[in-house]
KOLVOTOR-949285 format. One record per residue (C-alpha): x, y, z negated; residue in three letters; chain; residue number from 1. Coordinates in nm, 3 decimals, m for minus. Layout:
<recs>
REC,X,Y,Z,ALA,A,NUM
...
</recs>
This chain:
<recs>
REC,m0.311,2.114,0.006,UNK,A,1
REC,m0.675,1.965,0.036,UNK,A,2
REC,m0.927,2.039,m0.222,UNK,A,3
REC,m1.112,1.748,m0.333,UNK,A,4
REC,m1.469,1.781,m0.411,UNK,A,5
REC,m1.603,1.806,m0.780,UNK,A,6
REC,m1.911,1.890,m0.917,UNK,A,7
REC,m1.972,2.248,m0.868,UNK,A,8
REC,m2.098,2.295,m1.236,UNK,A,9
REC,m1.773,2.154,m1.333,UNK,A,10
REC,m1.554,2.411,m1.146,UNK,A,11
REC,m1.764,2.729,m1.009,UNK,A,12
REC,m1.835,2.843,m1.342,UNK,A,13
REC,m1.817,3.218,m1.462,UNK,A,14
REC,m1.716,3.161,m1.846,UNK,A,15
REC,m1.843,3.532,m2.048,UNK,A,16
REC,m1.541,3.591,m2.264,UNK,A,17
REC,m1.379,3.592,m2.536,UNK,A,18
REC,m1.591,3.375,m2.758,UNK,A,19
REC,m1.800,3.170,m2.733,UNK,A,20
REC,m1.730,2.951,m2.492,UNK,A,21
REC,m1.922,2.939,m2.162,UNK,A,22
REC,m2.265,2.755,m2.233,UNK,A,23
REC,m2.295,2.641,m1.895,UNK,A,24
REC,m1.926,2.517,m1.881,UNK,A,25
REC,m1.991,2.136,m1.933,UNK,A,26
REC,m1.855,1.987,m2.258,UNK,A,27
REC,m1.574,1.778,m2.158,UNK,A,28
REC,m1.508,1.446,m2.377,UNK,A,29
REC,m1.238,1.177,m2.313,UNK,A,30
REC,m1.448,0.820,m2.322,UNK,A,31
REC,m1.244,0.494,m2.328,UNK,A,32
REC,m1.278,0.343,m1.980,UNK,A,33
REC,m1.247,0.562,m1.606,UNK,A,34
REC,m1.542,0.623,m1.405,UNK,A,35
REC,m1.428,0.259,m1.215,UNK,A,36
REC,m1.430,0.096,m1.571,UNK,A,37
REC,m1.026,0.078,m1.610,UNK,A,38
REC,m0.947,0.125,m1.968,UNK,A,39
REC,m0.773,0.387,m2.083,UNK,A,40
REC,m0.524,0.299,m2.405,UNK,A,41
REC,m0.708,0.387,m2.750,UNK,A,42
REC,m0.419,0.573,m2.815,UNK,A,43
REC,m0.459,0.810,m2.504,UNK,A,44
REC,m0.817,0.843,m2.594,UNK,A,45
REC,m0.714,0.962,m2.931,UNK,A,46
REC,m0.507,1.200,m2.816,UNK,A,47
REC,m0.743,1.334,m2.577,UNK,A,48
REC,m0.993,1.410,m2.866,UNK,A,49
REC,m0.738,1.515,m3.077,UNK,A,50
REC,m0.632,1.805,m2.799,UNK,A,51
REC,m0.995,1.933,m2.722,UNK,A,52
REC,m1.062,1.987,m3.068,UNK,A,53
REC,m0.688,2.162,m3.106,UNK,A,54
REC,m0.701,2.580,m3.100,UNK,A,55
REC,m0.327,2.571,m3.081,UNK,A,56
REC,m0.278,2.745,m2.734,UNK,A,57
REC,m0.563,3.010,m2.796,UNK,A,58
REC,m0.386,3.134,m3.063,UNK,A,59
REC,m0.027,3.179,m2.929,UNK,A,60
REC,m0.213,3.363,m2.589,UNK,A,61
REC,m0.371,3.555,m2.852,UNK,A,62
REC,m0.081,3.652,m3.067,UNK,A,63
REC,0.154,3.713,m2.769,UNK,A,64
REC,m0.081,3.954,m2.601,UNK,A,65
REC,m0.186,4.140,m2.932,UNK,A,66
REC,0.153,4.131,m3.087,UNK,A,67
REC,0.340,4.189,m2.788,UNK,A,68
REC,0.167,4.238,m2.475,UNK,A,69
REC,0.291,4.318,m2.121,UNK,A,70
REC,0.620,4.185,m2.080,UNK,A,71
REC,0.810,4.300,m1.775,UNK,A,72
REC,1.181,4.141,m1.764,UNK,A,73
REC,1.481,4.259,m1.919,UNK,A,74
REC,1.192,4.526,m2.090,UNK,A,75
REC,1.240,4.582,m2.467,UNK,A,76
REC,0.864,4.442,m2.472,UNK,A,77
REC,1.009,4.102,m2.340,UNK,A,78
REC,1.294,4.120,m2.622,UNK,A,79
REC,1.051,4.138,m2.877,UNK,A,80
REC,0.858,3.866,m2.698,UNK,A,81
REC,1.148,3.656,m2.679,UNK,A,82
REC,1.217,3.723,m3.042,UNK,A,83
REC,0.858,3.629,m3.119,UNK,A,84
REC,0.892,3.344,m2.954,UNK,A,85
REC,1.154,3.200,m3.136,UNK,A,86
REC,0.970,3.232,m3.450,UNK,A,87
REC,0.641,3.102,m3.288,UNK,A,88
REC,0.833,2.747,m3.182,UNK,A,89
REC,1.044,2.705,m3.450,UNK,A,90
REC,0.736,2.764,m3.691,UNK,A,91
REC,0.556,2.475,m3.503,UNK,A,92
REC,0.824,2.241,m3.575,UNK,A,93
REC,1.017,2.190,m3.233,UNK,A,94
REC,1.389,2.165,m3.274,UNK,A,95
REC,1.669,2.326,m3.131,UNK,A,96
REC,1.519,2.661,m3.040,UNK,A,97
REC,1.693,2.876,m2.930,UNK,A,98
REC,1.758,3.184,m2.642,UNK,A,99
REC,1.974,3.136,m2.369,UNK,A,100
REC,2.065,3.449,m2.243,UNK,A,101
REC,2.121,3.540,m1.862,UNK,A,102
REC,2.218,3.885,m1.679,UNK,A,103
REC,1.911,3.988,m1.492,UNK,A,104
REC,1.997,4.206,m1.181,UNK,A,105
REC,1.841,4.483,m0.972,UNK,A,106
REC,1.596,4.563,m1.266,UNK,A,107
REC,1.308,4.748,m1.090,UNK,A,108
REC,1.065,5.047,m1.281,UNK,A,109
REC,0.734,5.171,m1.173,UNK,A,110
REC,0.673,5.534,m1.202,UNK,A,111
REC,0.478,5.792,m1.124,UNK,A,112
REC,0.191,5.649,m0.849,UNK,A,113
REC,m0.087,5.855,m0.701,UNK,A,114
REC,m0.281,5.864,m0.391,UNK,A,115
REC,m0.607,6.052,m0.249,UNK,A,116
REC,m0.724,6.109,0.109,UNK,A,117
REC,m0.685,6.462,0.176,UNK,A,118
REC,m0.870,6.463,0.561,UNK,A,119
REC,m1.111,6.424,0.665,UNK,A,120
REC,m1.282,6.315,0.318,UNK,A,121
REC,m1.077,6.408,m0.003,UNK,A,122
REC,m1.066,6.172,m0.277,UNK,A,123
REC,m0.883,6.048,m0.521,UNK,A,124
REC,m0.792,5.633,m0.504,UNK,A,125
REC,m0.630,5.394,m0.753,UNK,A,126
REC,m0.332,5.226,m0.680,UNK,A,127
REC,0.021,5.030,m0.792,UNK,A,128
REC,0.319,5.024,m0.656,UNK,A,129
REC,0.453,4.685,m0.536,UNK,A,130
REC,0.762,4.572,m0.658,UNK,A,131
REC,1.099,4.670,m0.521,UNK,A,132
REC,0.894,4.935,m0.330,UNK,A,133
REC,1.115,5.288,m0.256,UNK,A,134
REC,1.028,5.601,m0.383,UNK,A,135
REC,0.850,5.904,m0.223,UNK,A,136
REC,0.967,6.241,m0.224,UNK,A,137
REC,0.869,6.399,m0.585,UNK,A,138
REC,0.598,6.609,m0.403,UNK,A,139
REC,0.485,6.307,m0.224,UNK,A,140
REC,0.446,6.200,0.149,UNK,A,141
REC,0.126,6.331,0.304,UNK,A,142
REC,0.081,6.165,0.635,UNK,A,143
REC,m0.123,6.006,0.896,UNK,A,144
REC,m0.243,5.646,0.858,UNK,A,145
REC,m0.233,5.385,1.065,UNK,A,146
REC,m0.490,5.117,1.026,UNK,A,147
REC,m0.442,4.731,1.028,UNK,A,148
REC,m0.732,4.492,0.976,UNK,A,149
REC,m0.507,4.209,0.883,UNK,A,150
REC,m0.137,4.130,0.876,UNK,A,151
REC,m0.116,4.017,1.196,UNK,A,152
REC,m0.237,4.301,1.336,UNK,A,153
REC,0.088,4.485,1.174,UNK,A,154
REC,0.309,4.258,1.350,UNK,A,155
REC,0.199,4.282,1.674,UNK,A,156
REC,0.225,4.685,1.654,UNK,A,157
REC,0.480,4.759,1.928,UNK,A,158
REC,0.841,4.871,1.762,UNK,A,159
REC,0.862,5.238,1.690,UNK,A,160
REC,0.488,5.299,1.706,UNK,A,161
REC,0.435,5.352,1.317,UNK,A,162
REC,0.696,5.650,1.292,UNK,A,163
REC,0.591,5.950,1.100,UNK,A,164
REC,0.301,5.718,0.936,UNK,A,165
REC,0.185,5.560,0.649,UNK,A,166
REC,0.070,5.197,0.715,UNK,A,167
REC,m0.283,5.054,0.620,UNK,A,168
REC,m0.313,4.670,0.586,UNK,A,169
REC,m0.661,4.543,0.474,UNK,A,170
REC,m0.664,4.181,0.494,UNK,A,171
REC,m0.910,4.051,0.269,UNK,A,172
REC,m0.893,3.731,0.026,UNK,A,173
REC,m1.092,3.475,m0.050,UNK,A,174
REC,m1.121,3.271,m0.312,UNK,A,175
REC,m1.013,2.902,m0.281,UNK,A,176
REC,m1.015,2.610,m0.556,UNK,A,177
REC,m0.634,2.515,m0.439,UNK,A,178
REC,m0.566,2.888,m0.388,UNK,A,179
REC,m0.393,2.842,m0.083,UNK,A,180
REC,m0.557,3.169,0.033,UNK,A,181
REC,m0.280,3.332,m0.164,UNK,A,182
REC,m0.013,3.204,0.056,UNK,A,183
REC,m0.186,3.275,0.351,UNK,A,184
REC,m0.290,3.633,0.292,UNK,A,185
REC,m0.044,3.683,0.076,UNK,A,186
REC,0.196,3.756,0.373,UNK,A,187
REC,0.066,4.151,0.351,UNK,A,188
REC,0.223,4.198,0.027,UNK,A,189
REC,0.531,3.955,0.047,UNK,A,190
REC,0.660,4.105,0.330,UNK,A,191
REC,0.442,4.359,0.480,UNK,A,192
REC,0.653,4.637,0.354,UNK,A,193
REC,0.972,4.496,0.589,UNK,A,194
REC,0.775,4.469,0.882,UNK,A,195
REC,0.654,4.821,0.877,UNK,A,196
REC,0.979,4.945,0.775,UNK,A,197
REC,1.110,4.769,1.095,UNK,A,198
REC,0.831,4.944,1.273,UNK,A,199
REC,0.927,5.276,1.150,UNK,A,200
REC,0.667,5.316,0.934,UNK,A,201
REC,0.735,5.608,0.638,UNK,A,202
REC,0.517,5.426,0.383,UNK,A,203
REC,0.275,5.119,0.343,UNK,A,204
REC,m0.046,5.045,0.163,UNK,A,205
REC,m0.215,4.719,0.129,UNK,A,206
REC,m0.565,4.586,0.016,UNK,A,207
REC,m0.477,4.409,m0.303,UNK,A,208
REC,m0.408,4.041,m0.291,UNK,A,209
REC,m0.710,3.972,m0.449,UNK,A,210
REC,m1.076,3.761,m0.484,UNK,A,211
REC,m1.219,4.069,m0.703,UNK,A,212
REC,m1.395,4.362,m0.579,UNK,A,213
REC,m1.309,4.639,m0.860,UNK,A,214
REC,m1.067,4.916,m0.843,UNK,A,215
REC,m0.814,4.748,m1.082,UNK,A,216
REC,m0.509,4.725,m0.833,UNK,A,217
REC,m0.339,4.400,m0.839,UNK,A,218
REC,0.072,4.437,m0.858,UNK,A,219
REC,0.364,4.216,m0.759,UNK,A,220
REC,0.677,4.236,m0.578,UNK,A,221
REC,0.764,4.282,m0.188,UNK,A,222
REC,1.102,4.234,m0.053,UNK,A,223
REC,1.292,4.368,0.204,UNK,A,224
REC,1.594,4.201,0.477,UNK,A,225
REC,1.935,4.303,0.435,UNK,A,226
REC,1.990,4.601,0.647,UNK,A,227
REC,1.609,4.747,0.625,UNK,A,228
REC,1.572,5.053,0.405,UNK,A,229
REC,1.283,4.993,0.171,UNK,A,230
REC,0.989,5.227,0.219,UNK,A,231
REC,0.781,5.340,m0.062,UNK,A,232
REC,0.456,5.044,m0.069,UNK,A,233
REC,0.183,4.972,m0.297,UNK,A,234
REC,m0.116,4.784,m0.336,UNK,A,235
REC,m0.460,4.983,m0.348,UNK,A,236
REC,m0.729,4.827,m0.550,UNK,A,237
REC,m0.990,4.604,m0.347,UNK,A,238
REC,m1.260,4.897,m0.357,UNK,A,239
REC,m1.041,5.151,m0.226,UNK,A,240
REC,m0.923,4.972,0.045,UNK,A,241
REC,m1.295,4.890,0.149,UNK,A,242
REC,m1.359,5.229,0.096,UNK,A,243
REC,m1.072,5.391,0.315,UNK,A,244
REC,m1.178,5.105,0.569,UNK,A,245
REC,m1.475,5.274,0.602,UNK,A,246
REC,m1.371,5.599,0.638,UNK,A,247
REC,m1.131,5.488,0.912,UNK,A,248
REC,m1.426,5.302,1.112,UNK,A,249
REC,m1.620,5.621,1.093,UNK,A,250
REC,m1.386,5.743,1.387,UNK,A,251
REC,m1.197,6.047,1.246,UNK,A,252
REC,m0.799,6.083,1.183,UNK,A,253
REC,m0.761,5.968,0.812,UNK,A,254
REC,m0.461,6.172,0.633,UNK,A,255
REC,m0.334,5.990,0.297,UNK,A,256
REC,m0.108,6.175,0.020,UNK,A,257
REC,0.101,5.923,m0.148,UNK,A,258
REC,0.327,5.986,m0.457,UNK,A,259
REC,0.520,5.680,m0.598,UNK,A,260
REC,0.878,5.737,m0.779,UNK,A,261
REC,0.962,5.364,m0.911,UNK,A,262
REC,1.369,5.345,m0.944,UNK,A,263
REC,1.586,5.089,m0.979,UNK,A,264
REC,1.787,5.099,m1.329,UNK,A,265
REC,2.088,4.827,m1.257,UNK,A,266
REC,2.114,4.493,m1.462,UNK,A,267
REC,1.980,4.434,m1.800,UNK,A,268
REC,2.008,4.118,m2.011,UNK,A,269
REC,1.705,3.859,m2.008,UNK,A,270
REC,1.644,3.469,m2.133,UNK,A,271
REC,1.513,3.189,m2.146,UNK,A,272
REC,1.399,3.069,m2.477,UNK,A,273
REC,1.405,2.672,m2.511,UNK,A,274
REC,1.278,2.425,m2.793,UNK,A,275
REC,1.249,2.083,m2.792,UNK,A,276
REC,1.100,1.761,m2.948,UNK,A,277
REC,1.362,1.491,m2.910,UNK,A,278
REC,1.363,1.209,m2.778,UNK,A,279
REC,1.474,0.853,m2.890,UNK,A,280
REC,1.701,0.796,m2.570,UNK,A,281
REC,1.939,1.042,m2.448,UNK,A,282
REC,2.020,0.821,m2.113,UNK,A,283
REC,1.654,0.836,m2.040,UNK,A,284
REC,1.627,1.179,m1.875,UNK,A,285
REC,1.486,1.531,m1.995,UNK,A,286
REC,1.122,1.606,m1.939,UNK,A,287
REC,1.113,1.970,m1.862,UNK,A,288
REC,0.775,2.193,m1.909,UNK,A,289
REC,0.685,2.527,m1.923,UNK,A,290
REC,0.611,2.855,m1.785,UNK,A,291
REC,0.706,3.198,m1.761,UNK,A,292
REC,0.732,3.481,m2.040,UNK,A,293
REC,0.752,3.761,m1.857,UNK,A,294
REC,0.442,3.943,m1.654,UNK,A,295
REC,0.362,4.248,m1.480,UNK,A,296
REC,0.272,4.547,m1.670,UNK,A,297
REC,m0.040,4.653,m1.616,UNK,A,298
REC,m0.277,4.406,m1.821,UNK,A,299
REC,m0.126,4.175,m2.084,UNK,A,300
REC,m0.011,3.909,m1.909,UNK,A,301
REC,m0.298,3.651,m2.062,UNK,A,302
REC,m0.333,3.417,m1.775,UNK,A,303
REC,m0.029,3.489,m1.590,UNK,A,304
REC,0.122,3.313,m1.776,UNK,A,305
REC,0.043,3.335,m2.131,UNK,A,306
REC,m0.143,3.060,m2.127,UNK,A,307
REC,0.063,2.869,m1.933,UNK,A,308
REC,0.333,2.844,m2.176,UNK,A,309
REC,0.072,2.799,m2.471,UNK,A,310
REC,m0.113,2.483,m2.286,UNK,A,311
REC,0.306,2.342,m2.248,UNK,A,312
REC,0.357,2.404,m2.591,UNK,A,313
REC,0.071,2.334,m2.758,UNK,A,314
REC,0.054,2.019,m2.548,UNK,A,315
REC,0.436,1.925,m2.650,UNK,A,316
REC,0.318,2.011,m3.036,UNK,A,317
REC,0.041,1.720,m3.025,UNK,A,318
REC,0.302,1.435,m2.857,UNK,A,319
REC,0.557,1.567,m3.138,UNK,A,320
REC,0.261,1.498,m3.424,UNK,A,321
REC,0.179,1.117,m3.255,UNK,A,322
REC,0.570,1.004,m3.326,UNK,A,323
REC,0.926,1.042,m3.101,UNK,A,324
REC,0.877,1.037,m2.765,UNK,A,325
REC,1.131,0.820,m2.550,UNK,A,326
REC,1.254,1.090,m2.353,UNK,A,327
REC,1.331,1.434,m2.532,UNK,A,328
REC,1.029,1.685,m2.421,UNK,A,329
REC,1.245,2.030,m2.360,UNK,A,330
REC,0.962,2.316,m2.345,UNK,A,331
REC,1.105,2.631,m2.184,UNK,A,332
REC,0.948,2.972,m2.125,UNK,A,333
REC,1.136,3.107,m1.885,UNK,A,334
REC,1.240,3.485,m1.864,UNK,A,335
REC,1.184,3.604,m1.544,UNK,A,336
REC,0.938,3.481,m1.254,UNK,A,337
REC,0.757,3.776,m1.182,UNK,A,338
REC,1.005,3.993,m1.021,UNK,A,339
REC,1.268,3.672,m0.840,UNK,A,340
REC,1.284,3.359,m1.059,UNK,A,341
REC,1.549,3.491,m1.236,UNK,A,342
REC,1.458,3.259,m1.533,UNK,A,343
REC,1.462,2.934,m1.339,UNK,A,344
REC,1.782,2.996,m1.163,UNK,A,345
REC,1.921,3.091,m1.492,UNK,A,346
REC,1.799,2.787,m1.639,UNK,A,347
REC,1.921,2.485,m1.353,UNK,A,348
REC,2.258,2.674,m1.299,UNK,A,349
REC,2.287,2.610,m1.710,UNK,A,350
REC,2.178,2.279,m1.714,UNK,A,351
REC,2.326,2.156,m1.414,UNK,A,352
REC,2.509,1.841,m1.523,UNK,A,353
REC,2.241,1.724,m1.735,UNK,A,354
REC,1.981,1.435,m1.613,UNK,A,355
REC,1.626,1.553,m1.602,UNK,A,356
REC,1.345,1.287,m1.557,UNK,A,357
REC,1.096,1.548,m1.432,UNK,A,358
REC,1.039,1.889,m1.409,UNK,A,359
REC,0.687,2.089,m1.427,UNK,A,360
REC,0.553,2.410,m1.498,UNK,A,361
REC,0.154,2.539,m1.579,UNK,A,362
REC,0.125,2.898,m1.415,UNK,A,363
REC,m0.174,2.927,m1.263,UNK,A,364
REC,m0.364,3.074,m1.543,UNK,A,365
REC,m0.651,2.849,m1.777,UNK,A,366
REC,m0.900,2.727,m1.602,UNK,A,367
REC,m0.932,2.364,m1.600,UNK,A,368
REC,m0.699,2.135,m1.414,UNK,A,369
REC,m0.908,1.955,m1.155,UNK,A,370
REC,m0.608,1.733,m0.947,UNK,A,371
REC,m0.276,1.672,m1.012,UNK,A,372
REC,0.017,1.552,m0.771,UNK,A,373
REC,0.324,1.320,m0.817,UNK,A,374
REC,0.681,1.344,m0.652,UNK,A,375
REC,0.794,1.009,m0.798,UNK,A,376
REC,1.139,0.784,m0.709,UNK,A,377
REC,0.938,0.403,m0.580,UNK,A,378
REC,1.100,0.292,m0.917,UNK,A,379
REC,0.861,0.503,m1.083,UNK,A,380
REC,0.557,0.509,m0.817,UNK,A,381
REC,0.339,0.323,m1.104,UNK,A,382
REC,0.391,0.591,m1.389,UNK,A,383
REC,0.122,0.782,m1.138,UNK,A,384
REC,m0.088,0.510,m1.131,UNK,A,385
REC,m0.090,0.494,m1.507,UNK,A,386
REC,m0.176,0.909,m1.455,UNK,A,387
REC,m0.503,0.856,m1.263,UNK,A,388
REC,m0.638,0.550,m1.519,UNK,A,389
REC,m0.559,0.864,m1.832,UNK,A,390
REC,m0.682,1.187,m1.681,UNK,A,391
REC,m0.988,1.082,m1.511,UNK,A,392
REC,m1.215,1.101,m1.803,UNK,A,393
REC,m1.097,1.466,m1.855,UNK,A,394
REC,m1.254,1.529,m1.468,UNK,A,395
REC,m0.920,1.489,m1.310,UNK,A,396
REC,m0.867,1.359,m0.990,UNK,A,397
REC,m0.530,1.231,m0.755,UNK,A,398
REC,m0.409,1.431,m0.481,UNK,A,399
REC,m0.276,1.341,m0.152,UNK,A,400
REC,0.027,1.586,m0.158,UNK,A,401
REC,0.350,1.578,m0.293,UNK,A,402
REC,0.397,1.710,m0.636,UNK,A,403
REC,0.636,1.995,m0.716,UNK,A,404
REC,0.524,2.367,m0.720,UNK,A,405
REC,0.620,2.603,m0.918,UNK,A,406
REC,0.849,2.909,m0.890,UNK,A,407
REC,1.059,2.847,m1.257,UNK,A,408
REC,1.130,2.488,m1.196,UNK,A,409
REC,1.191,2.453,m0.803,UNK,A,410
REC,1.583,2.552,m0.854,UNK,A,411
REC,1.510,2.165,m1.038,UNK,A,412
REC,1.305,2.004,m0.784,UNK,A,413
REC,1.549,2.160,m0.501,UNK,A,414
REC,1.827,1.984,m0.692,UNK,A,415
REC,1.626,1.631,m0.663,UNK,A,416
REC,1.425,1.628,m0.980,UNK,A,417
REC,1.089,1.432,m1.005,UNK,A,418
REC,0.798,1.620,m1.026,UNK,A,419
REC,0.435,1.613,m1.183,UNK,A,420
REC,0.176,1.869,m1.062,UNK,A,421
REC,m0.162,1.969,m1.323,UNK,A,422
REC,m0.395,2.178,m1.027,UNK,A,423
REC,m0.558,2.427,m1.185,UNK,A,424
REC,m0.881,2.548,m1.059,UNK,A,425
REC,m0.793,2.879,m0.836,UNK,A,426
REC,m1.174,3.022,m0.826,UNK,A,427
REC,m1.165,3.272,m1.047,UNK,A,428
REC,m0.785,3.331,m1.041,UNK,A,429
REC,m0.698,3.581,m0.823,UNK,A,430
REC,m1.023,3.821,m0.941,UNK,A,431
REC,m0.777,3.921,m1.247,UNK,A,432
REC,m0.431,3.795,m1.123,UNK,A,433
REC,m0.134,4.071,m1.154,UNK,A,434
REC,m0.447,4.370,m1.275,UNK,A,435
REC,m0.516,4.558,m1.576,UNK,A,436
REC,m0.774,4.296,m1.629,UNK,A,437
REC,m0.564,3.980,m1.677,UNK,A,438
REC,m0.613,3.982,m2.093,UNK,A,439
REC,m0.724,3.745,m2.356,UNK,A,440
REC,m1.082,3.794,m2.222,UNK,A,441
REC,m1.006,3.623,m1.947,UNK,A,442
REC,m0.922,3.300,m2.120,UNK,A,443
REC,m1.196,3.078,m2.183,UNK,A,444
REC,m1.114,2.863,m2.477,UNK,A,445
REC,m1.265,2.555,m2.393,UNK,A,446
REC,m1.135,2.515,m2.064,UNK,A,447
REC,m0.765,2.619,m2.233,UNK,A,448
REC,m0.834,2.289,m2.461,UNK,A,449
REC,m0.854,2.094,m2.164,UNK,A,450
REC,m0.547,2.199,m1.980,UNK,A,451
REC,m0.376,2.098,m2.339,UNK,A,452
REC,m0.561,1.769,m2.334,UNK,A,453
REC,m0.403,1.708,m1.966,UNK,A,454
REC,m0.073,1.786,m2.014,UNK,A,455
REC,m0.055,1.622,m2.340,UNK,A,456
REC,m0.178,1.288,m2.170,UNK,A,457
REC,0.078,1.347,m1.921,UNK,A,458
REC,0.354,1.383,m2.166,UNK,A,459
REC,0.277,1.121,m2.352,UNK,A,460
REC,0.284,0.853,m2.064,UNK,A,461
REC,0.600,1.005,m1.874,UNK,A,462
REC,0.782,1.059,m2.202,UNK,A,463
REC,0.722,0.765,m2.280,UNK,A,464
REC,0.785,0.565,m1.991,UNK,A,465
REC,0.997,0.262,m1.991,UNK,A,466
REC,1.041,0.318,m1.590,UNK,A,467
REC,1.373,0.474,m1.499,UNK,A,468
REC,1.307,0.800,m1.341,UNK,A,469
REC,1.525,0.822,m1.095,UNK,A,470
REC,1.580,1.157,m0.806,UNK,A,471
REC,1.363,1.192,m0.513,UNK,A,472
REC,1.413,1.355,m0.204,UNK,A,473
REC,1.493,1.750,m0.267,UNK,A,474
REC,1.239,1.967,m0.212,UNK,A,475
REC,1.320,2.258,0.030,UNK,A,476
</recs>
């Protein structure tokens, strides 16, 4: 994806959390007519206003971290949250809520995790371990490293050479508006662990996947082919990989003691929980939104993806004030994306014979959206025309690319459903993704009140669409 240039006041700032919000964030109003003097319907405009001055979404992040917060799947945290959420949707007057329940399997629990140079410079450094990673011995494994600078370097390491070591990836990320840097550094942590295991590698660390420069590690999972043993891996926190980089350019043999004794516990039971405001004509197609419920468990899951299901919801809420939608708006927050997609799966193999008009999801935290992308039938092509004329005034531009990202609802968009992308700004993102640090702080309020004022236009004008949305191509 190309980033298209916006003012840099508008999307480089640094917001000083919680309240209030960022003084140098500009204030962000919806005016009646496009920068090109289009229009936009009074009744969009009202809407608009009505969703920046809304505190909706703020408050269910902030209940759902403080009442509940970290939510790993099939936990007993994420059955309370599930719970909670049931009362939270029903109590803002969506119909039809309810839990559908799905059998989440190959449940995976962190443990014990520890790590220190012993040789030739002993200290202690913070770490996680990645998800699905193997466990050490209980005494740990106290071994040579072998040092990558970036992932590439790890593949080109001849086969066998990494026996009897522990290996060191330190690919560094930068931050990106679109973050594509996460999917192209992001290869160290996806499946970094499988290539050294392949390589004969005992264990593998990895500079977290991460814009920040603290020693909050950043977590997430790793995977493995069939027919490779899993190794024990983890992420060190961005710091303490700098800081064992240094000690390995200094020339001398580094020696790492690693203790990590995560275990896999079986299948548990998980959900999705569902609500929706319906819609005036059943033929017309569902228009699914959302995000994800679950999170990793070392902050409180605040941007990834509290918000994200409180900007869908809250969004859903103001469309369900302004009268019945056309199409019935069905707002899921899916169980599981952390640790597979569990939720989504769960979710399309459920609903499989029912028509959905679209499909979209908000998980990339609460910053404001700055793009957004269409994956329209031609039969619809002018619903995204109607999209540019509505968001512009909120500082929203067109993309190039085609819609339809999104972890929970591509089992939907692989089965042909239409999609509609809201591009958050990735700046600032990956500094607290997947870390201790990724709670309510993080959320700046006014930007949150613009993601709601996006999707709600969005809603409004696909829900309400007398286009038939049709199926597009599949996405792969």
């Amino acid at each position: 994806m190309t980033a298209l240039a916006l003012p840099l006041l508008l999307l480089a700032q640094q917001p000083q959390p919680p309240q209030p919000p960022n003084p140098s964030a500009p204030a962000v109003t919806a005016p009646r007519a496009t920068p090109t003097g289009v229009p936009v319907d009074p009744k969009i405009a009202a809407l608009q206003a009505k969703a920046l001055a809304d505190d909706t979404a703020y408050a269910i992040v902030e209940g759902l971290t403080t009442e509940i917060g970290p939510r790993p799947d099939s936990s007993p945290q994420q059955a309370r949250a599930r719970d909670w959420s049931v009362a939270r949707l029903k109590a803002m007057g969506f119909r039809n809520v309810r839990i559908e329940p799905y059998l989440r399997e190959n449940v995976w629990e962190r443990g014990v995790e520890t790590a220190e140079v012993i040789a030739p410079f002993p200290q202690p450094l913070r770490l996680t371990a990645l998800g699905n990673s193997a466990a050490t011995p209980l005494e740990g494994l106290t071994l040579p490293i072998a040092y990558f600078p970036t992932f590439n370097d790890l593949i080109l390491a001849p086969a066998g050479s990494l026996r009897g070591k522990i290996a060191f990836v330190s690919n560094q990320m930068q931050p990106t508006q679109d973050g594509s840097s996460y999917g192209s550094q992001g290869n160290a942590r996806f499946t970094g662990a499988n290539v050294a295991a392949k390589k004969g590698a005992a264990a593998i660390v990895i500079r977290s996947i991460g814009t920040d420069h603290g020693r909050g590690p950043h977590a997430g999972g790793t995977n493995f082919e069939a027919g490779v043993a899993p190794i024990p891996a983890a992420a060190l926190s961005v710091a303490d990989a700098a800081n064992l980089e240094r000690m390995v350019k200094l020339g001398k043999p580094v020696t790492l003691k690693l203790t990590l004794t995560p275990r896999n516990v079986g299948a548990r039971p998980s959900g999705n929980v569902i609500a929706e405001v319906p819609g005036t004509d059943p033929k017309a197609g569902v228009v699914l939104i959302g995000g994800h419920l679950d999170s990793w468990d070392l902050g409180t899951g605040a941007i990834d993806d509290a918000s994200g299901i409180a900007i869908t919801a809250a969004a859903a809420k103001l469309v369900m004030e302004g009268g019945r939608p056309r199409r019935t708006i069905r707002v899921v927050w899916f169980g599981d994306e952390e640790t597979g997609g569990w939720g989504g799966r769960a979710y399309a193999a459920a609903h499989a014979g029912e028509r959905h008009a679209i499909a979209a999801e908000s998980d990339f935290g609460a910053d404001r959206v700055w793009r957004f992308e269409t994956n329209l039938p031609p039969s619809a092509a002018t619903i995204g025309d109607r999209l540019a004329v509505a968001l512009a005034p909120l500082g929203i531009v067109r993309g190039t690319g085609i819609g339809g990202d999104g972890t929970d609802v591509r089992p939907m968009h692989q089965r042909g459903v239409a999609a509609v992308d809201l591009n958050q700004s990735g700046l600032r993102y990956f500094d607290y993704h997947h870390t201790p640090e990724d709670t309510l702080e993080r959320v700046d309020p006014e930007q949150l009140k613009q993601n709601v004022a996006a999707w709600a236009t969005m809603l409004r004008i696909v829900a309400d669409a007398p286009e038939d949305i049709g199926s597009v191509v599949p996405r792969p």
